[in-house]
C-alpha positions in Angstrom: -1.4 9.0 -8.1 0.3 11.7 -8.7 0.0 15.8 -7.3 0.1 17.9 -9.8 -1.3 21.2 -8.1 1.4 24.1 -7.2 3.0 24.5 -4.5 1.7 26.3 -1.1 3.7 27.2 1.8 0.5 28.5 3.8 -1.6 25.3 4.8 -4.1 26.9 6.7 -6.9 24.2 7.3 -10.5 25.1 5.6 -9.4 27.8 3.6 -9.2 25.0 0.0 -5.5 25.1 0.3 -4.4 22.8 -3.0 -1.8 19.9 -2.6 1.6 21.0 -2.7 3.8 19.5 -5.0 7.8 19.6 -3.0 10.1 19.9 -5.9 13.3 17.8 -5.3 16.6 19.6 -3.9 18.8 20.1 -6.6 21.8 19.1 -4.6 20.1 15.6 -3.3 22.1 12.4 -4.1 19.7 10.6 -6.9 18.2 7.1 -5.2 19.6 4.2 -6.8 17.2 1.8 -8.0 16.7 -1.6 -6.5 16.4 -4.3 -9.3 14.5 -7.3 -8.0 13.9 -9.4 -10.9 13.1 -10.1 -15.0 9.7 -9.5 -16.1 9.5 -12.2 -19.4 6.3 -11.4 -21.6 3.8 -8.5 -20.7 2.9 -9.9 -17.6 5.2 -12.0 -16.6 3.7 -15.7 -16.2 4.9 -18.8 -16.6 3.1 -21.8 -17.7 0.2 -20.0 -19.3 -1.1 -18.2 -22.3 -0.3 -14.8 -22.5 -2.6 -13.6 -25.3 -1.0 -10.5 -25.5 1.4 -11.2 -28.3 4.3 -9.5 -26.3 5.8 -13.1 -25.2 9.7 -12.4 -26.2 9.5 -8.8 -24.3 12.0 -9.2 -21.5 12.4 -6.4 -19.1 14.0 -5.8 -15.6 11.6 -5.1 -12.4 13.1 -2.3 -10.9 11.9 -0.1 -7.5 12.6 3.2 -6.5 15.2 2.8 -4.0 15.7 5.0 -0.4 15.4 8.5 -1.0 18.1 10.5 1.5 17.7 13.3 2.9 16.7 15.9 2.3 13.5 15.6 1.0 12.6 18.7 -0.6 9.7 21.1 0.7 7.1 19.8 3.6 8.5 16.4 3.4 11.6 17.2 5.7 9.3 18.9 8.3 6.9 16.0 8.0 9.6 13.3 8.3 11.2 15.2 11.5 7.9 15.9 13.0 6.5 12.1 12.5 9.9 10.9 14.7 9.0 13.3 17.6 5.8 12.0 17.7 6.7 8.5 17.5 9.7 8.9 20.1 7.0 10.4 22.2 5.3 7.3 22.3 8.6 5.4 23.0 9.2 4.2 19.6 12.3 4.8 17.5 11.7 5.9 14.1 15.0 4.1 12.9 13.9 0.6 13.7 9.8 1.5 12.8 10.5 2.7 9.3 12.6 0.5 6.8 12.7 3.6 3.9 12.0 6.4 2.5 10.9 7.1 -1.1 10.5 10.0 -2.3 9.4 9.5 -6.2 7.9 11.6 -8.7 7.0 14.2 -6.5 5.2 11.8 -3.1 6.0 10.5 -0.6 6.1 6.9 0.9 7.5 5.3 4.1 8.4 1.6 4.0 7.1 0.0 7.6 7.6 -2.6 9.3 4.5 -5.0 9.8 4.5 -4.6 13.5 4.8 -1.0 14.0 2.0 -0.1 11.1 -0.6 0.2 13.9 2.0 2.6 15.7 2.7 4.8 12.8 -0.8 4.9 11.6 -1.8 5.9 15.1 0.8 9.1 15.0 -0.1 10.2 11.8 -3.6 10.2 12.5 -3.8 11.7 15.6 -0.5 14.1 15.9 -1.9 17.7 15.5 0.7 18.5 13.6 -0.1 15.4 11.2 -3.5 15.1 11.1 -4.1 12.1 8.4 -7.5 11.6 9.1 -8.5 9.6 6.3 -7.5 6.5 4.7 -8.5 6.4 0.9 -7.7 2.8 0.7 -5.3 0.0 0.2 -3.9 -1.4 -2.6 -1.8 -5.2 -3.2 1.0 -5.8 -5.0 2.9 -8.9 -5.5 6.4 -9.3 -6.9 7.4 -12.8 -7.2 10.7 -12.4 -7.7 11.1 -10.3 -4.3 12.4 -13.1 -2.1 10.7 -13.0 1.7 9.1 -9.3 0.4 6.9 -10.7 -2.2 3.4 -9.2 -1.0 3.0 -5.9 -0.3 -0.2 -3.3 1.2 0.2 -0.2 0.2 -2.2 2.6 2.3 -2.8 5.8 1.2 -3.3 8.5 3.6 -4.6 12.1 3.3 -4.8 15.0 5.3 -7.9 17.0 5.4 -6.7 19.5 7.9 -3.1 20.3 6.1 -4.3 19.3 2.8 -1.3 16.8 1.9 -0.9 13.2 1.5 1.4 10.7 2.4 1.9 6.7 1.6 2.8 4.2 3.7 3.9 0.7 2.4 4.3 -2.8 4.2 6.1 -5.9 2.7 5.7 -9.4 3.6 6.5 -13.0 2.5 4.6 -15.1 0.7 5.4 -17.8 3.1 3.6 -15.5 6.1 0.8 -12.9 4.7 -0.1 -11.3 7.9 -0.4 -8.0 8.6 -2.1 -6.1 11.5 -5.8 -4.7 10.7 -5.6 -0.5 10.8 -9.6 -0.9 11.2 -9.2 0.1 14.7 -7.7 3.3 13.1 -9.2 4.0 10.1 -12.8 2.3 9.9 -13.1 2.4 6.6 -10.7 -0.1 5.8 -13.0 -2.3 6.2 -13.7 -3.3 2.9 -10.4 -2.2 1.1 -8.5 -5.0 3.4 -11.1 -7.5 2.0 -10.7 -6.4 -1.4 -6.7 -7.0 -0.9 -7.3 -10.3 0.9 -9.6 -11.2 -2.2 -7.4 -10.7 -4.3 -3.7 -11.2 -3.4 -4.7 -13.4 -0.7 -3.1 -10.7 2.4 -4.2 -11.8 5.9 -5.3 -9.0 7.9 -5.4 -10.2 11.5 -7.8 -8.0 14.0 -9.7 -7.5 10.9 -13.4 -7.5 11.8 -14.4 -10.1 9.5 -12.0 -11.1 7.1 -13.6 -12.6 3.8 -14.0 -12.3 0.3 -16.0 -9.1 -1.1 -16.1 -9.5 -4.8 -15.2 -13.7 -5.6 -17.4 -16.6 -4.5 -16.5 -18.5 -1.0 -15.7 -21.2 -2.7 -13.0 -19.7 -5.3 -9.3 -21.1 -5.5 -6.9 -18.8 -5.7 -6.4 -14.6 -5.6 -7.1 -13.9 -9.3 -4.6 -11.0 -9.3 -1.5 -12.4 -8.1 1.4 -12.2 -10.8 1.3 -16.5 -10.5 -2.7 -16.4 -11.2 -2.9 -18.2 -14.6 -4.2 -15.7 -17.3 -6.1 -17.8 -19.4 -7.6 -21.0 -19.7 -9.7 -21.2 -16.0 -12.0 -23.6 -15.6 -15.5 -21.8 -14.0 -15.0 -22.1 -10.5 -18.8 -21.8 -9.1 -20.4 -24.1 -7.2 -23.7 -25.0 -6.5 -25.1 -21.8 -8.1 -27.5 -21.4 -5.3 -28.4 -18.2 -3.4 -29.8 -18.7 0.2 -32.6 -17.3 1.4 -32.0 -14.3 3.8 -32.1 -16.3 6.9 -29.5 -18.4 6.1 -27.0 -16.0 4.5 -23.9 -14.9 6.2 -23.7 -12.3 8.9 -20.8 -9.5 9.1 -21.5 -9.0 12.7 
C-alpha cells in the first residue's frame, strides 16, 4: 500500500485529517539494499512447469535494507515516542526491534517474534499511538532467506491520528511459530488463519488455529514460493459434507 494523500502537520482526531505522506530528509544516508537470493523464471520454482514463458528470466531478490535516522516527518516523533512507551513497560527498544524501513514513503519495524505481543500492546494502547485497528496480515516466504524464510507482516492504522504504520516478523522455516495478537487485536482472527492456510505460519495462543479457505485434508500451503505451480493432482477427499451436528465447532 502506498499513501499518497499530502501531508498534514495538524492530526487532530475526528476532524477527517488525510494520511500524511513524510517526504524523506534530503540529507539522510540512502539504505543499502539487502540481496538474499536469485529469482530463476517468473516465479522462481524448481522442478515444475512454469507456464509463463519467462523460464530464462533470472533476477536478484533484493529487500529494502535499515533505514537510519532520521526518518523524515512524523516518523521520528513516532519512533522516539514508541521507545518511551516501551521503556515504560521495561522493555528496550534496541533488543525488541531488529530494523527500520522506511520505503517509498511507510513505515515498517522489523520485530522480534517474542516481543510482537509487547509492541503491539504499546502501539495500541499508548495515547500518543493509538493504533487501534489491525487491517490484517499478510505471508511472505523467501526461500532463499536462510533461518528468515517466513515472514507475517501486520498492518496497523490509527484512527485517532490518522496514520499507519507496519510491523513485520521473520521466522525459519525449520520453527513457524509466532505469538497470536488476537488478544490484542480480535480481528485477527481470521487473517492468522488465512496466513496459516496458506504459508503454513503457526500462530500459537491463536483461538483456533485451522484452515479457512482449503479442505482439512489438503497437503501443503498452496502459496509458498516451493508450492508446485502446475500439474496437482485434486486433493479432496471423500466429497462429503456433514450434517450440522456433526460439523466442526470454533468454540
Amino acid at each position: 500500500m502506498t499513501f499518497d494523500s499530502p501531508d498534514n502537520a495538524d492530526n487532530t482526531a475526528g476532524q477527517g485529517i488525510p494520511e500524511e505522506t513524510p517526504e524523506a530528509p534530503k540529507h539522510r544516508k540512502p539504505a543499502e539494499d539487502e540481496v538474499i537470493g536469485t529469482r530463476h523464471g517468473m516465479f522462481g520454482v524448481h522442478g515444475t512447469g512454469d507456464t509463463s514463458g519467462y523460464g530464462g528470466l533470472v533476477t536478484p531478490v533484493v529487500l529494502p535494507g535499515g533505514t537510519p535516522p532520521p526518518y523524515g516527518g512524523w516518523f521520528d516523533a513516532f519512533v522516539g515516542t514508541l521507545r518511551a512507551a516501551l521503556t515504560h513497560r521495561v522493555i528496550a527498544f534496541d533488543t525488541v526491534i531488529e530494523k527500520i524501513v522506511v520505503f517509498r514513503g511507510e513505515l515498517t519495524l522489523h520485530v522480534r517474534r517474542e516481543h510482537l505481543v509487547d509492541v503491539a500492546s504499546a502501539l495500541r494502547d499508548d495515547s500518543s499511538l493509538r493504533f487501534e485497528l489491525c487491517l490484517g496480515v499478510s505471508g511472505v516466504h523467501y526461500p532463499d532467506e536462510t533461518g528468515r524464510e517466513l515472514h507475517a507482516v501486520y498492518h496497523l492504522m490509527s484512527i485517532t491520528h490518522s496514520r499507519r504504520v507496519r510491523l513485520e516478523v521473520s521466522v525459519p522455516d525449520a520453527d513457524p511459530h509466532i505469538p497470536s495478537l488476537f488478544s490484542v487485536y480480535p480481528t485477527v482472527d481470521w487473517h492468522e488463519r488465512e496466513t496459516y492456510d496458506f504459508f503454513g505460519i503457526l500462530f500459537d495462543g491463536h483461538p483456533s488455529l485451522t484452515r479457512i479457505t482449503m479442505p482439512d485434508d489438503w497437503r501443503g500451503h498452496p502459496q509458498r514460493k516451493d508450492y508446485p505451480l502446475g500439474g496437482i493432482p485434486v486433493e479432496y477427499k471423500g466429497a462429503r459434507i456433514p450434517p450440522p451436528d456433526e460439523r466442526r465447532t470454533y468454540s
